[in-house]
N, C-alpha and C positions, 0 to 999 in steps of 0.2 A: 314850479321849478324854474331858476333863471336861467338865462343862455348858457352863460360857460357853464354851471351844472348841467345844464341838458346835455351839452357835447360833450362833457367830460365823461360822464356816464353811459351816453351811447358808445363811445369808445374804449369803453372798459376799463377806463383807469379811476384810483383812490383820487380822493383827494392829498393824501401822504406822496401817491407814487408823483403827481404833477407839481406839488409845493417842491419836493425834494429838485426835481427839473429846472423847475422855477427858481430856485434857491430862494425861498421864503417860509416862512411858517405856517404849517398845515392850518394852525386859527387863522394867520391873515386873511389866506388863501377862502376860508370859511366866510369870511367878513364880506373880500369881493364876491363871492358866488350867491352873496343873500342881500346886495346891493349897501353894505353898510361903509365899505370902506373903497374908493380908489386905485388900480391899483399905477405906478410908476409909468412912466414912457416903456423905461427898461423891462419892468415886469410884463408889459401891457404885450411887448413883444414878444420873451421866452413865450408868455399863453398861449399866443396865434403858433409858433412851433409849435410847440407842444400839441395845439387842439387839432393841428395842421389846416392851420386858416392862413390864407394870404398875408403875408407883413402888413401889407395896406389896410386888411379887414381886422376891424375889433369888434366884439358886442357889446354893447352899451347898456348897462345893467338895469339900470334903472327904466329904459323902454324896451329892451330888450330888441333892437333895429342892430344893424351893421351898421359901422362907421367905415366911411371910404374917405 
């Protein structure tokens, strides 16, 4: 399981309910959480809302670290 899958999950939310937050596509949203796609500065941002991680903090999917 990748980062933002793992916190999305522990937090009880769909992938539908966080893409719709996100304003993106429940597939995209799929692509980042399984390392295939990038996602935006902007998108990059709504996640950290959403996942309720610090602005400054992202997961980096493909190692799965914080970015600071």
């Amino acid at each position: 399981m990748l980062a933002i899958r793992a916190l999305r999950v522990a937090r009880g939310l769909t992938q539908l309910n966080v893409a719709t937050k996100a304003r993106i596509a429940r597939s995209h949203l799929s692509r980042i959480e399984r390392g295939e796609s990038a996602p935006s500065e902007g998108v990059r941002h709504r996640l950290a809302e959403i996942l309720d991680l610090d602005s400054a903090e992202l997961l980096d999917e493909v190692g799965g670290a914080i970015i600071r």
